[in-house]
ZAKOLPA-620393 format. One line per 2 residues: number of its first residue (from 1); their letters; for each residue x, y, z of C-alpha. Coordinates in nm, 2 decimals. Layout:
<nuvos>
NUM	A	X,Y,Z; ...
</nuvos>
This chain:
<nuvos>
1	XX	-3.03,1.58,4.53; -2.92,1.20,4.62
3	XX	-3.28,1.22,4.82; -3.45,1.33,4.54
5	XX	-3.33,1.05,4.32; -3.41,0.77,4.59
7	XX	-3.73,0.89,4.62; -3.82,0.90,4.24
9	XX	-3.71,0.56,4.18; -3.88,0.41,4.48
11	XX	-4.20,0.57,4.31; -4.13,0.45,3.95
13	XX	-4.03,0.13,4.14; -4.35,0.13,4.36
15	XX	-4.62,0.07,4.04; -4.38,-0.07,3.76
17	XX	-4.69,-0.13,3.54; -4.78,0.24,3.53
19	XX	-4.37,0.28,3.46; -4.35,0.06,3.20
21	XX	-4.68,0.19,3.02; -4.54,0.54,3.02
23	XX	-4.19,0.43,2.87; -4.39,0.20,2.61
25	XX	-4.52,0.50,2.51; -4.26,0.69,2.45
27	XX	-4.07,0.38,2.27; -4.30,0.33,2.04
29	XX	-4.38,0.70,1.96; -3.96,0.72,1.88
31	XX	-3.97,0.36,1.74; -4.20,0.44,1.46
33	XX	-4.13,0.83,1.43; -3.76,0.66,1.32
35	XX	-3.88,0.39,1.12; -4.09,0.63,0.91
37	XX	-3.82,0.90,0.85; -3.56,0.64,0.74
39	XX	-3.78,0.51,0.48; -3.94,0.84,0.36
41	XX	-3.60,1.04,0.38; -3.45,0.71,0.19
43	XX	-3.71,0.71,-0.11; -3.59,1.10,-0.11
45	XX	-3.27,1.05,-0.11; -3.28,0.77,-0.34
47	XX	-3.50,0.94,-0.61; -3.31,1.25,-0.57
49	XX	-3.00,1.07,-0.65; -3.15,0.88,-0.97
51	XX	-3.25,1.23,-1.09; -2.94,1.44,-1.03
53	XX	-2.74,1.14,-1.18; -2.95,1.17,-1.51
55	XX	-3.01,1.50,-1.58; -2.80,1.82,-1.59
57	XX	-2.81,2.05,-1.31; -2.80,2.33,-1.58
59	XX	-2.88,2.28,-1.94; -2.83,2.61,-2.18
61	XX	-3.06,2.54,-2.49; -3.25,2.76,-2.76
63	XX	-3.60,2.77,-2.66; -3.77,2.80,-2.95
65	XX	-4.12,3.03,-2.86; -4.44,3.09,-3.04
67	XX	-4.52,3.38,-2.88; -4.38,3.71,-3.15
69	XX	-4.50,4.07,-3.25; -4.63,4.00,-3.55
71	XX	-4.58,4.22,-3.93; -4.95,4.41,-3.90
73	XX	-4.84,4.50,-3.49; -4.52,4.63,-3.58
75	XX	-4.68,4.83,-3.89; -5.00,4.97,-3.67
77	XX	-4.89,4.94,-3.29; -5.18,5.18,-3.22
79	XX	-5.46,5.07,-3.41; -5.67,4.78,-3.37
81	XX	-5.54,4.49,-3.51; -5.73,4.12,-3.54
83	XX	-5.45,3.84,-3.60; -5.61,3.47,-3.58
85	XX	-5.38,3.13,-3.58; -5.03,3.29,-3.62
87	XX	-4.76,3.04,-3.69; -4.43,3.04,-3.57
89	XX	-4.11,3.12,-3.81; -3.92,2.81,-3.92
91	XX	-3.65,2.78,-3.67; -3.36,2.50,-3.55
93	XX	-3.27,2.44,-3.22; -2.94,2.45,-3.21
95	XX	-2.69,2.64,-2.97; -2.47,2.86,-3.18
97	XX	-2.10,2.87,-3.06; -2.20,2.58,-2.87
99	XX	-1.82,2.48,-2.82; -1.73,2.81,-2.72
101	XX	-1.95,2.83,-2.48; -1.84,2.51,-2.30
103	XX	-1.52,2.59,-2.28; -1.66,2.97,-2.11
105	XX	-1.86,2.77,-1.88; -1.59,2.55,-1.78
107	XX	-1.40,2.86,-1.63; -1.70,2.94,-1.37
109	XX	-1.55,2.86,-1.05; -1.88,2.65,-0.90
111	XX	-1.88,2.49,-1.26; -1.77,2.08,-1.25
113	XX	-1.77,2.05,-1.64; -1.97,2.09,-1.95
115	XX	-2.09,1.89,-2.23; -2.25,2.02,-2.55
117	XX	-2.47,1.73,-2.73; -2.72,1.69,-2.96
119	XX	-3.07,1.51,-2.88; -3.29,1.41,-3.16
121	XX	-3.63,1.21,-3.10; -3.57,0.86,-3.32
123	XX	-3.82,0.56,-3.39; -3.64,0.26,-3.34
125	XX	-3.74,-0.05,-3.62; -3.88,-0.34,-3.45
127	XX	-4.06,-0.52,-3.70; -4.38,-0.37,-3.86
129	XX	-4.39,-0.15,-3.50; -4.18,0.16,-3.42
131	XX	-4.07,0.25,-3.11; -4.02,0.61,-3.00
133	XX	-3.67,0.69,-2.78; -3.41,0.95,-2.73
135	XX	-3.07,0.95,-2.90; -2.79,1.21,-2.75
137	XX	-2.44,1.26,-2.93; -2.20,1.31,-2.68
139	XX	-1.87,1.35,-2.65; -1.91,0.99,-2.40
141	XX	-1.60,1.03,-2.18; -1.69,1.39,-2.12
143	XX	-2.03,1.28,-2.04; -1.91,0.99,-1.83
145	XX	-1.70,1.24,-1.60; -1.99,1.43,-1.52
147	XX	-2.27,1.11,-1.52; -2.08,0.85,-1.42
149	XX	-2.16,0.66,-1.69; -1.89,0.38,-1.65
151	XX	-2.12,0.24,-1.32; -2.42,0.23,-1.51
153	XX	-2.29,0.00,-1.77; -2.42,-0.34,-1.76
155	XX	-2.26,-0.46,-2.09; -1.99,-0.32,-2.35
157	XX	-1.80,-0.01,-2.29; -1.77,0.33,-2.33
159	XX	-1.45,0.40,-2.55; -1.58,0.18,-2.85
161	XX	-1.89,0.47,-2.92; -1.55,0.73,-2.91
163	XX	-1.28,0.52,-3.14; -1.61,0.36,-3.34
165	XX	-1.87,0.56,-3.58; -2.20,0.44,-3.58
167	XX	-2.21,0.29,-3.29; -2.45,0.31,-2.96
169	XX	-2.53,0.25,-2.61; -2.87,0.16,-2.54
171	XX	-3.08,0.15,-2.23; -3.16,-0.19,-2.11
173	XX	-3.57,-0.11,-2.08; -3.53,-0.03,-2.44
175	XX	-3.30,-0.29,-2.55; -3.51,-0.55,-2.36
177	XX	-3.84,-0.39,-2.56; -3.60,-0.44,-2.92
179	XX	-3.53,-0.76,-2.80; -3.16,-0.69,-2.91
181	XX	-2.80,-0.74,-2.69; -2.45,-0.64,-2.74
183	XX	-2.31,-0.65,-3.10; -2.70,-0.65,-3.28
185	XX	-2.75,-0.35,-3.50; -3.10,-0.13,-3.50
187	XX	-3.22,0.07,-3.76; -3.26,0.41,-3.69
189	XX	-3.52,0.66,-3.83; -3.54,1.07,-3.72
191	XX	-3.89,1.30,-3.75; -3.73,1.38,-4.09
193	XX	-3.72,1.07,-4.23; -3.37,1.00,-4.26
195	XX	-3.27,0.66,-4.13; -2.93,0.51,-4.01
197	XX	-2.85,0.18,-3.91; -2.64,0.17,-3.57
199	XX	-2.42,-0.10,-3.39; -2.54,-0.19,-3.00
201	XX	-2.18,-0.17,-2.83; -2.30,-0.18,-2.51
203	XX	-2.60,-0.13,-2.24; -2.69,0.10,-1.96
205	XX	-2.90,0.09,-1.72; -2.95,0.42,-1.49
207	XX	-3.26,0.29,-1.23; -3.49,0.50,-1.40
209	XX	-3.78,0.37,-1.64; -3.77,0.69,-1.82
211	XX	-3.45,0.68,-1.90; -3.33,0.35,-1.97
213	XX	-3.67,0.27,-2.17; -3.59,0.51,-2.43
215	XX	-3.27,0.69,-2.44; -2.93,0.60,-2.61
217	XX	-2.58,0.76,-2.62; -2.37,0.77,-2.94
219	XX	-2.07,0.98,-3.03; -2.17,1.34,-3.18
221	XX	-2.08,1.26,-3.54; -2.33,1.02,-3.54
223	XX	-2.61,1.18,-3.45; -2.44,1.48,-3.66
225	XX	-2.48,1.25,-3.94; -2.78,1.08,-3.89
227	XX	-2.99,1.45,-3.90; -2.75,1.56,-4.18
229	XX	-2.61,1.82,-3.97; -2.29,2.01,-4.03
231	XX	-2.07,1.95,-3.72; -2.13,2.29,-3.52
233	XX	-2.46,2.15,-3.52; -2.53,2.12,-3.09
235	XX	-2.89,2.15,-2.92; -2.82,2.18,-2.57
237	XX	-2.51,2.22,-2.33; -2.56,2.00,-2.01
239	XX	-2.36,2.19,-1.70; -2.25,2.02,-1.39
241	XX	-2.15,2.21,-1.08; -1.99,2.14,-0.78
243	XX	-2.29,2.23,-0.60; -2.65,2.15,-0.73
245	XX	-2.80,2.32,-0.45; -2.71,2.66,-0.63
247	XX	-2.79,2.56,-0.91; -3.08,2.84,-0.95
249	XX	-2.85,3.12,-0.84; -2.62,3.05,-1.12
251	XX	-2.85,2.96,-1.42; -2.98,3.29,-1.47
253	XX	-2.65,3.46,-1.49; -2.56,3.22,-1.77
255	XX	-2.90,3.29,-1.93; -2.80,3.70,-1.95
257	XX	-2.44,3.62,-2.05; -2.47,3.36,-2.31
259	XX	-2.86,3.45,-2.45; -3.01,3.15,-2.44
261	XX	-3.26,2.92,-2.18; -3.07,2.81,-1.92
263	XX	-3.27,2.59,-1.72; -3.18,2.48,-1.35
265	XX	-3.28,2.11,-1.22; -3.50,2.29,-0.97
267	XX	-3.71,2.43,-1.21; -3.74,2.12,-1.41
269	XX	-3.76,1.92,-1.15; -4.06,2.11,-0.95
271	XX	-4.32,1.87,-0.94; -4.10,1.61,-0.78
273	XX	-3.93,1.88,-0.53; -4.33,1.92,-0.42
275	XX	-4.38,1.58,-0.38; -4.01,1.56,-0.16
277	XX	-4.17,1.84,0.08; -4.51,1.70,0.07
279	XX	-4.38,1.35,0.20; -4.19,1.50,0.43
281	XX	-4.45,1.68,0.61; -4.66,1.44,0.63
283	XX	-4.39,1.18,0.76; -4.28,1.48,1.04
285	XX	-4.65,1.56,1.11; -4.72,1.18,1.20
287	XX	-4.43,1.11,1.36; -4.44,1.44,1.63
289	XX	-4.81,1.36,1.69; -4.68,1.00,1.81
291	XX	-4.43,1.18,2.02; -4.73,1.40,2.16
293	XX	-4.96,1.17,2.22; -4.68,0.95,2.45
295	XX	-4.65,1.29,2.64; -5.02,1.27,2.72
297	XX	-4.95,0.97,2.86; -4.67,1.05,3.08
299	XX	-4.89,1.33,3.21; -5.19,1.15,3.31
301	XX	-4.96,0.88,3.47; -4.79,1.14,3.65
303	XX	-5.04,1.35,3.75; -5.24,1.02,3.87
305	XX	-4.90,0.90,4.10; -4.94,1.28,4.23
307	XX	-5.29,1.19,4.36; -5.21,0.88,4.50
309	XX	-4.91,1.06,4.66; -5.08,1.31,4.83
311	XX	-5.01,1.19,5.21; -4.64,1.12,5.11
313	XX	-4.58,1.47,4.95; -4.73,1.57,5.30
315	XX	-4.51,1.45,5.50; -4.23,1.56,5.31
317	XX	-4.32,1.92,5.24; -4.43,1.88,5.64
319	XX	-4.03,1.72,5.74; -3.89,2.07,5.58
321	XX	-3.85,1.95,5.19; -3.91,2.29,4.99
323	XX	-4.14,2.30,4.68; -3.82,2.30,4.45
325	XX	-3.74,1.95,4.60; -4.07,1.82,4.55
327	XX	-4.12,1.97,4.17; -3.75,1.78,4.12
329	XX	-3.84,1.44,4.28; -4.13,1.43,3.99
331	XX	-3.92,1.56,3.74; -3.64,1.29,3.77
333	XX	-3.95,1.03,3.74; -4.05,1.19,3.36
335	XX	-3.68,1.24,3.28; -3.64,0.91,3.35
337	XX	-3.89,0.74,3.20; -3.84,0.96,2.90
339	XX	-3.50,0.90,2.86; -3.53,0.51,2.92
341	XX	-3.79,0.51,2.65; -3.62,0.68,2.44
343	XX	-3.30,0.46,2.41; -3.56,0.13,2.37
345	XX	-3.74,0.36,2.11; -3.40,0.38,1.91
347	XX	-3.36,0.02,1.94; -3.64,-0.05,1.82
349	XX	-3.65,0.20,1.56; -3.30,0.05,1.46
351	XX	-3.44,-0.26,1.42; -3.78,-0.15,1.26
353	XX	-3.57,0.02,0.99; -3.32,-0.27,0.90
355	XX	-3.62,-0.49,0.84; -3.73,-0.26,0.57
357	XX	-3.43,-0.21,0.42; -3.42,-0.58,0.40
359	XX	-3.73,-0.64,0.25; -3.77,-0.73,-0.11
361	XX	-3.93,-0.45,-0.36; -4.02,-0.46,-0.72
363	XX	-4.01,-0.10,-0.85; -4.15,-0.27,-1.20
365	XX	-4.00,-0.06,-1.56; -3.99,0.26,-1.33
367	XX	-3.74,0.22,-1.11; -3.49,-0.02,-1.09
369	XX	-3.42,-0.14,-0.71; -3.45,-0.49,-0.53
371	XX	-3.50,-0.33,-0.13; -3.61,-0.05,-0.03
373	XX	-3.41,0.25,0.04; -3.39,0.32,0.38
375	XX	-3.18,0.61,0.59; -2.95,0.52,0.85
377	XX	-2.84,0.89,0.90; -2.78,0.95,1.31
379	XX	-2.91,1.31,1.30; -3.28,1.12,1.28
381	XX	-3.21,0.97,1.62; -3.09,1.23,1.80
383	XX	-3.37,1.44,1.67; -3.58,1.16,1.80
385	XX	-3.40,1.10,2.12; -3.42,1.53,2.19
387	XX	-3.76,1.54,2.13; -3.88,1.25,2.31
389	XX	-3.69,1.36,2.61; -3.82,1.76,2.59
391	XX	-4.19,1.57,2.51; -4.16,1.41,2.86
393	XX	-4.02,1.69,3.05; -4.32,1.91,2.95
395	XX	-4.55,1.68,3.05; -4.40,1.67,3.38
397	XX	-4.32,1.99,3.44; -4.72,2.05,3.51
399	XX	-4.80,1.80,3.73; -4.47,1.83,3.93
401	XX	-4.56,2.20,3.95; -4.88,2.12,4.13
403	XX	-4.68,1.91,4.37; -4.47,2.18,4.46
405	XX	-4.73,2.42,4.54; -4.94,2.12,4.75
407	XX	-5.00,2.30,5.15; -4.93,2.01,5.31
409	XX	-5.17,2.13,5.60; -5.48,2.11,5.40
411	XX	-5.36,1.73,5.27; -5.30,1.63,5.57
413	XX	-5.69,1.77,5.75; -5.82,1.62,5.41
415	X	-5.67,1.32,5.57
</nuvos>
């Protein structure tokens, strides 16, 4: 074995150009395969985050449906029956036994907490010009323990939109459109016309342009007030649980036992999951083809140093070396230029990826965010360390193979 390893380094040692190329290879290959999957799983994660800190991993709301039998249907089933532009009954969102269903909800063992609320569109007076948004009474410090509300805020605080009536939080997209602050009042005007002028007690600001351009928090009497709602009056129960991974294995049981929609954040979220799985196939496709292409490489190289060692694989199978020896001197040279590579290719990769992350960005009224997001997770280097290391042993094994197997009689009359 000690042999073995003094005759694979005198080879790598013996061209060092052809060494270094190969390890280059694989360096690089790692370098960018880590580079690319910190800053893709980092946009994931960090979108991911903004979402799940935003919406409800379960909301439970009355989803109001135009689809119905109609009265000539129910009167004639069996006959032929011509219906044309139905419209739907008159109908109000609201939750009935909203409260009571909270507090059922509460009891599920995966469930965090729950917050019943009620979300009205509302044009916001600037001027001549109204601006559409969301408004959301809450019960705020319930809210805040399952949003985290309190690290979002930029100005004011929660507890004056509990102790205070008529009183808001604002988004800061949407306060910077108003062209308001802290302490200004807005007038406020519902799809039915009725308006209500608010108090700005503070502002929020969540990363997200669809979010802080449009939506505000205020207590649930207020917005109880401001539709002329009694104050049963909820739309939606947002759910948190302890696990948002499950979050579609527990909605529909809630669905069945309460009656109404309840909607995971998978399901609402789909187009965005696709995109997640989309980005990371394509990062993972890139990135092993990198890792393929350096173990191309490393068998050319190798099975060119094979050639050129023809006379010395001679002489050793000829001094009594068996073809096991022989397959193992060439396998210690692919290990070892694999494995070599593979630590510069997390250096680099390192390296690669804190520059990124320390790069400015301007997300713009989408997303709020100065850097990009990168990931610094080790499991992304030890993938990349495994694979490059397997990448190079397969593309040795061949060509050491054909060493082993060399007659050193015929080499040597080729001589």
């Amino acid at each position: 074995m000690k042999l073995a390893f003094l005759i694979a380094k005198t080879h790598l040692l013996a061209k060092p150009k052809q060494t270094i190329v190969a390890m280059m290879g694989v360096t690089f290959g790692i370098g960018v395969f880590i580079a690319m999957v910190s800053l893709m799983t980092g946009l994931n994660d960090f979108t991911e985050e903004l979402s799940m800190t935003s919406t409800p991993d379960i909301k439970i709301f009355h989803d109001i449906k135009t689809e119905r039998t109609n009265i000539i249907e129910s009167l004639n089933p069996d006959g032929f029956n011509v219906v044309h532009h139905t419209k739907p009954k008159r109908e109000q969102p609201r939750v009935r036994n909203a409260f009571q269903i909270a507090d059922l909800v509460r009891t599920y063992p995966t469930v965090k907490g729950a917050s019943p609320q009620v979300t009205s569109q509302a044009f916001f007076n600037y001027g001549p010009i109204q601006l559409n948004g969301m408004i959301s009474g809450v019960d705020i410090m319930e809210e805040d323990k399952l949003f985290d509300l309190k690290s979002r805020m930029k100005q004011g605080s929660l507890e004056e939109v509990a102790s205070t009536p008529n009183t808001l939080i604002m988004g800061a997209g949407l306060a910077k459109k108003l062209n308001v602050r802290t302490g200004d009042r807005v007038l406020v005007t519902t799809p039915q016309g009725q308006n209500l002028s608010l108090k700005i007690v503070g502002l929020f600001q969540v990363g997200l342009g669809a979010v802080d351009n449009v939506k505000c928090y205020a207590s649930l009497a207020t917005v109880q007030r401001m539709l002329q709602k009694d104050q049963a009056y909820v739309t939606e129960i947002n759910v948190k649980l302890h696990d948002f991974r499950i979050a579609n294995k527990v909605a529909p049981g809630m669905s069945k036992a309460f009656g109404y929609t309840a909607e995971d954040w998978q399901t609402a979220n789909s187009t965005f999951l696709v995109g997640v799985m989309i980005r990371n196939i394509l990062t993972y496709s890139v990135s092993i083809t990198l890792l393929i292409v350096a173990g191309f490489g490393i068998y050319n190289i190798l099975n060119m140093t094979i050639i050129n060692k023809m006379k010395d694989i001679a002489i050793l199978k000829a001094t009594g070396f068996p073809g096991g020896d022989v397959r193992m001197i060439f396998m210690i040279q692919s290990m070892a230029i694999g494995l070599i590579g593979s630590i510069l290719g997390l250096c680099i990769g390192f390296t690669l990826a804190y520059m990124i992350s320390q790069a400015p960005f301007d997300g713009g009224e989408f997303v709020t965010i100065d850097k990009f997001p990168v990931n610094f997770k080790a499991k992304y280097y030890i993938i990349g360390v495994v694979f490059g290391v397997l990448t190079t042993a397969l593309a040795g094994y061949m060509p050491s193979r054909k060493a082993a197997k060399l007659d050193p009689i015929e080499i040597l009359r080729g001589q």
